[in-house]
Backbone as JSON Lines, residues from 0, in Angstrom:
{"i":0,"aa":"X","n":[-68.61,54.96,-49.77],"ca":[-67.34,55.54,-49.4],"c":[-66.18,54.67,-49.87]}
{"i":1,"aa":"X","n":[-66.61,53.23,-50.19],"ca":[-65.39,52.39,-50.31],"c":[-64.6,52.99,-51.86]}
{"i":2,"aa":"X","n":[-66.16,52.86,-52.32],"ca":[-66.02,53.21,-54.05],"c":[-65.05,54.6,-54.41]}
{"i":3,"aa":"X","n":[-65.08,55.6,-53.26],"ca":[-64.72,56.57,-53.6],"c":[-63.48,56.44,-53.09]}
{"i":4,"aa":"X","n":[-62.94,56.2,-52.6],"ca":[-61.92,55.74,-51.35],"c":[-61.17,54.76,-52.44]}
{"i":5,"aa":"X","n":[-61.67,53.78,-53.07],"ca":[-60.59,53.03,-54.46],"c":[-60.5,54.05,-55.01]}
{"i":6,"aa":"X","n":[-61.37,54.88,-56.44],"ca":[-61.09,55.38,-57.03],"c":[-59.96,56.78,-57.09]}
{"i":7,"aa":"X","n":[-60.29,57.68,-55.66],"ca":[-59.61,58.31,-55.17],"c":[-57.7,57.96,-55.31]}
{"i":8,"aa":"X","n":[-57.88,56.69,-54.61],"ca":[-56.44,56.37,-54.17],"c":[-55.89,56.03,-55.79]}
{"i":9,"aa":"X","n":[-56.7,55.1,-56.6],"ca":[-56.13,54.72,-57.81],"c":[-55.99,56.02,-58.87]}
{"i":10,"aa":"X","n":[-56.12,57.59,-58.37],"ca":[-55.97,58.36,-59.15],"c":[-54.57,59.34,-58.15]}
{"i":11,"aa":"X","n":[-53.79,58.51,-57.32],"ca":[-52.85,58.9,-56.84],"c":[-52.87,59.78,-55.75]}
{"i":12,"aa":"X","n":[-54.35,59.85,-54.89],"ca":[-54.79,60.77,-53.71],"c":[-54.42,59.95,-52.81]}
{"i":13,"aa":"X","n":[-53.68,60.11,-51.54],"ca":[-53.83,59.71,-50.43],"c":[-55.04,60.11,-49.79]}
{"i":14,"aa":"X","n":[-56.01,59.14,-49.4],"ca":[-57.13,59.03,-48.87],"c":[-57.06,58.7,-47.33]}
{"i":15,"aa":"X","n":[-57.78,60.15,-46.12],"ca":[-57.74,59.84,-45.06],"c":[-59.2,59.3,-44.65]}
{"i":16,"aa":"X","n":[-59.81,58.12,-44.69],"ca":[-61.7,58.16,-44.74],"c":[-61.76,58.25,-43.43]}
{"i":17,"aa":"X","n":[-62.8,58.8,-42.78],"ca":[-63.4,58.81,-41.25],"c":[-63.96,57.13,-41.3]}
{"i":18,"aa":"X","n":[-63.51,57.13,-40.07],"ca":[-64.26,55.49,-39.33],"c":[-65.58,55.36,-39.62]}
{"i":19,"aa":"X","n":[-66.22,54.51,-40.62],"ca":[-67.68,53.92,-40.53],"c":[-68.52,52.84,-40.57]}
{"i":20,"aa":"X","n":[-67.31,52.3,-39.14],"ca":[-68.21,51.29,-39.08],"c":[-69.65,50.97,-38.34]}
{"i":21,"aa":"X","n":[-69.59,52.05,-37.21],"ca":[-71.0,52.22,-36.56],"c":[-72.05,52.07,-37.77]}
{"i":22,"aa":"X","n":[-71.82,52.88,-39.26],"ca":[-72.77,52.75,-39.96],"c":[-73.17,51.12,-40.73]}
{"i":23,"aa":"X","n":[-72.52,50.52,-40.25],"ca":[-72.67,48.95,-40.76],"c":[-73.73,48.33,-39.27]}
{"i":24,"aa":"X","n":[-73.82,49.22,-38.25],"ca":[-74.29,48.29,-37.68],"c":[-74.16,47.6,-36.05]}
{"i":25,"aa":"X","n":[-72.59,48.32,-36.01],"ca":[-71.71,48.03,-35.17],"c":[-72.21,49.06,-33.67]}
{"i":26,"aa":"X","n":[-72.18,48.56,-32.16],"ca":[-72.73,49.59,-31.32],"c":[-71.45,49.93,-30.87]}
{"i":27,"aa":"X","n":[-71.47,51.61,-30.45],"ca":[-70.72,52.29,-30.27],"c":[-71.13,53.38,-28.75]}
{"i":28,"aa":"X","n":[-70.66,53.72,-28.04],"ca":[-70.9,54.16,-27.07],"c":[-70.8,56.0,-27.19]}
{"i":29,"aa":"X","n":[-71.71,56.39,-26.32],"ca":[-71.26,57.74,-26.53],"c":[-70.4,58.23,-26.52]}
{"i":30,"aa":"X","n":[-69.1,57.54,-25.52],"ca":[-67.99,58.21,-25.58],"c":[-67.43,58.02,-26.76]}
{"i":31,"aa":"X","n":[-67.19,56.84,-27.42],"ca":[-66.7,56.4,-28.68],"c":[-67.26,57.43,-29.8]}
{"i":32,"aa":"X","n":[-68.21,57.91,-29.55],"ca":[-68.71,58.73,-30.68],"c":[-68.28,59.89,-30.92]}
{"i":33,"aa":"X","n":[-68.35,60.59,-29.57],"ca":[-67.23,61.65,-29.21],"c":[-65.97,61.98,-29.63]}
{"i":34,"aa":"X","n":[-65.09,60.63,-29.4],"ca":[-63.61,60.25,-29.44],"c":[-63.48,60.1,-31.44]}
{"i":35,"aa":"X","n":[-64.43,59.61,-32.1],"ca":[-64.77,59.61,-33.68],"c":[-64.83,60.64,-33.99]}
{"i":36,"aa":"X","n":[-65.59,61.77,-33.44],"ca":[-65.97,63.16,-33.84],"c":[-64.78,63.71,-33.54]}
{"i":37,"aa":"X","n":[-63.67,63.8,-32.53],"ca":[-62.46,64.58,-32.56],"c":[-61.99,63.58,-33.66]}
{"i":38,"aa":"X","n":[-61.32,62.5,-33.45],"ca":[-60.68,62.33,-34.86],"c":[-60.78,62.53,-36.14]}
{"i":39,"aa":"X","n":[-62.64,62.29,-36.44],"ca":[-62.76,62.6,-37.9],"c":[-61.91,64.46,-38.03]}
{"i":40,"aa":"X","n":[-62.08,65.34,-36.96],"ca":[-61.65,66.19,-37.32],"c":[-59.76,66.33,-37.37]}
{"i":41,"aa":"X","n":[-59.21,65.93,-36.35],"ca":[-58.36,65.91,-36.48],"c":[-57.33,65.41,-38.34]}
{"i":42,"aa":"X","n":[-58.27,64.15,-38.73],"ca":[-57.92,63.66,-40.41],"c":[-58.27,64.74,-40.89]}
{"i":43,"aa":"X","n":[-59.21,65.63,-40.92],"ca":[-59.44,66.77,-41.5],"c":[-58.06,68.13,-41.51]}
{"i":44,"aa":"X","n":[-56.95,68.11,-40.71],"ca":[-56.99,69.33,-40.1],"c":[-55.59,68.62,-40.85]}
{"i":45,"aa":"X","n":[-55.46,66.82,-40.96],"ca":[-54.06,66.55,-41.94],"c":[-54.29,66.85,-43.61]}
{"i":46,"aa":"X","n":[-55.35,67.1,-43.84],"ca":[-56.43,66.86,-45.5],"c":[-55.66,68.08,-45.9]}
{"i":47,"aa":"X","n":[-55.5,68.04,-47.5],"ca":[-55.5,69.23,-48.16],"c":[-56.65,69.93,-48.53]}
{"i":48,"aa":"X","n":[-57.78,68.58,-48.69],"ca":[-59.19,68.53,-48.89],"c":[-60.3,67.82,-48.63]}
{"i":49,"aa":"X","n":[-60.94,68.01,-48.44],"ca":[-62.44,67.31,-48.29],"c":[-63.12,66.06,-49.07]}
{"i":50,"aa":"X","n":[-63.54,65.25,-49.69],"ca":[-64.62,64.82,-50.64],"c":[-65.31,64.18,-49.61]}
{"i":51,"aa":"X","n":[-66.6,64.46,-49.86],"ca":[-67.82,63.88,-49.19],"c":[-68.91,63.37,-50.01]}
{"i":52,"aa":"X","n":[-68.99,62.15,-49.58],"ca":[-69.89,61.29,-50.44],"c":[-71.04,60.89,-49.76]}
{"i":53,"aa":"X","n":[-72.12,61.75,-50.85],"ca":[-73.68,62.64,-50.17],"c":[-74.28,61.71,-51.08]}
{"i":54,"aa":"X","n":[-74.46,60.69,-50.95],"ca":[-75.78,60.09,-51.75],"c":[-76.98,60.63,-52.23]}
{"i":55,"aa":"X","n":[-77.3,60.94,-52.87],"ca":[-79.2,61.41,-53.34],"c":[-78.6,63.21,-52.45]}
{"i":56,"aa":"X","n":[-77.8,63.66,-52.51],"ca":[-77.44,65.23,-51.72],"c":[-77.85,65.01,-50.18]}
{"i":57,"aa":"X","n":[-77.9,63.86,-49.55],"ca":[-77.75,63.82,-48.17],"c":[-76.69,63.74,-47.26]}
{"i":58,"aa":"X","n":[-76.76,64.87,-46.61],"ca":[-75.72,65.39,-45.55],"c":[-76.75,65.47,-44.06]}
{"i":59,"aa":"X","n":[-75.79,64.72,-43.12],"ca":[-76.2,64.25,-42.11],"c":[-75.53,65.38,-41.05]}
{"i":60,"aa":"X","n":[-76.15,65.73,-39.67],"ca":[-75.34,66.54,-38.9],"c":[-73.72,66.4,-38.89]}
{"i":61,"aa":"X","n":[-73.25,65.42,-38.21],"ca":[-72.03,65.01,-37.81],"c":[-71.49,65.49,-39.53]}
{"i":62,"aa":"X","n":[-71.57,65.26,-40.5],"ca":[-71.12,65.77,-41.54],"c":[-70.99,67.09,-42.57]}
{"i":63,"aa":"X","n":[-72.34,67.83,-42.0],"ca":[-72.26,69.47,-41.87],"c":[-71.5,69.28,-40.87]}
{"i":64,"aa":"X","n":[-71.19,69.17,-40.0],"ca":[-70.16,69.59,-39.22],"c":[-68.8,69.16,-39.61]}
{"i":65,"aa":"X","n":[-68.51,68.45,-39.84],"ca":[-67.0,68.4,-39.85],"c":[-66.8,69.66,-41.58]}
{"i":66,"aa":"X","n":[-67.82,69.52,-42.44],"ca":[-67.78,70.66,-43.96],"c":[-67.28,71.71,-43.19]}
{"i":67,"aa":"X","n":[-67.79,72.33,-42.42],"ca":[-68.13,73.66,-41.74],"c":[-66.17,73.8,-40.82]}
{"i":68,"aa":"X","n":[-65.98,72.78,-40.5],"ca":[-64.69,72.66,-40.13],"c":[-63.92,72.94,-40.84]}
{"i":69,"aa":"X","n":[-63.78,72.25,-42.16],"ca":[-62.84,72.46,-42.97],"c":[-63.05,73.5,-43.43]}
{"i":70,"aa":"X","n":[-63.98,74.54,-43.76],"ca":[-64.59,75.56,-44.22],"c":[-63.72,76.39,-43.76]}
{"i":71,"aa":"X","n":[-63.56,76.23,-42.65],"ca":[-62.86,77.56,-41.45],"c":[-61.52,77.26,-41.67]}
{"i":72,"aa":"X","n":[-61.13,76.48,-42.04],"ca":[-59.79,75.85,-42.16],"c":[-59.2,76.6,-43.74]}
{"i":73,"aa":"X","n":[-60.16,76.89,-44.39],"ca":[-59.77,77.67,-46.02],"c":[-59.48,76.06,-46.31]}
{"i":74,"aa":"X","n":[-60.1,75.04,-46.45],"ca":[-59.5,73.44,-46.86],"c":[-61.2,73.11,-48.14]}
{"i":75,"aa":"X","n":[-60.27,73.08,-49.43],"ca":[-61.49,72.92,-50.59],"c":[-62.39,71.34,-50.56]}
{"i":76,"aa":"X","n":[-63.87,71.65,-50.46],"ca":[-64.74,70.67,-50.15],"c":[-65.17,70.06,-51.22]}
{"i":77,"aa":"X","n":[-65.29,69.21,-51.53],"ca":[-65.74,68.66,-52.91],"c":[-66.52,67.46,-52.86]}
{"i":78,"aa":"X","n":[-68.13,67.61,-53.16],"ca":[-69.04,66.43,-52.97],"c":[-69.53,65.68,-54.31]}
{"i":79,"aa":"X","n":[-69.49,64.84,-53.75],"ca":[-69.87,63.58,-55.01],"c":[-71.13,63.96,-55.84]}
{"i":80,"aa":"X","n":[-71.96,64.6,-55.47],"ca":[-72.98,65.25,-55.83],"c":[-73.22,65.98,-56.66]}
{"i":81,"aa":"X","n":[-71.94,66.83,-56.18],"ca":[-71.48,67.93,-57.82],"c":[-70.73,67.64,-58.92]}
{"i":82,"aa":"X","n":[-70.36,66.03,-58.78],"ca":[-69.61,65.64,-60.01],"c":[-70.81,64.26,-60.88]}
{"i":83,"aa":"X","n":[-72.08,63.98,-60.14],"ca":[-72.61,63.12,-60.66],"c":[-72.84,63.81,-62.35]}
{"i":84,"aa":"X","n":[-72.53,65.15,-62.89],"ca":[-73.17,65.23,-63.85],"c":[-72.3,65.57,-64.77]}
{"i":85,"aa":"X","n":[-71.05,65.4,-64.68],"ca":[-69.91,65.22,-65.18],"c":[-69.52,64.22,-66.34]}
C-alpha cells in the first residue's frame, strides 16, 4: 500500500489510505476495529475513487466490503490487479 500510496501521490492524486497498522502486527480491540471500519468508509464517501491493492487478486472481507460501498456510491474502483499487465 505504501508503494501505491507514493506512486499515486507522485502522479498528483490526493491519496486517502485506510489505517493499516493492525496489519503490521499491532493489537487492536474490537471496538477499534469497528471505529476503522466506519472510518475506512467514511475516506471512502470523501474519494472520487477507489484503488485497492489485491496482491496475487486477494480481497479480504473487510475489503469486499468497503468495494461494495463504493459500488453503491456510483465511486470508480480500480485494482492493482488489473493494471499488473499493463
Amino acid at each position: 500500500m505504501a508503494e501505491a500510496n507514493r506512486k499515486l501521490t507522485l502522479a498528483d492524486c490526493i491519496v486517502v489510505a485506510p489505517a493499516v497498522f493492525q496489519h503490521r502486527g499491532d493489537a487492536i480491540t474490537v471496538k477499534q476495529k469497528q471505529t476503522l471500519d466506519e472510518l475506512h468508509l467514511k475516506k471512502i464517501d470523501m474519494a472520487d475513487a477507489i484503488f485497492v491493492v489485491d496482491p496475487g487478486e486477494y480481497i479480504g472481507a473487510s475489503t469486499r466490503r468497503e468495494i461494495g460501498y463504493a459500488q453503491s456510491l456510483a465511486k470508480p474502483v480500480f485494482r492493482l490487479s488489473a493494471l499488473a499487465g499493463l
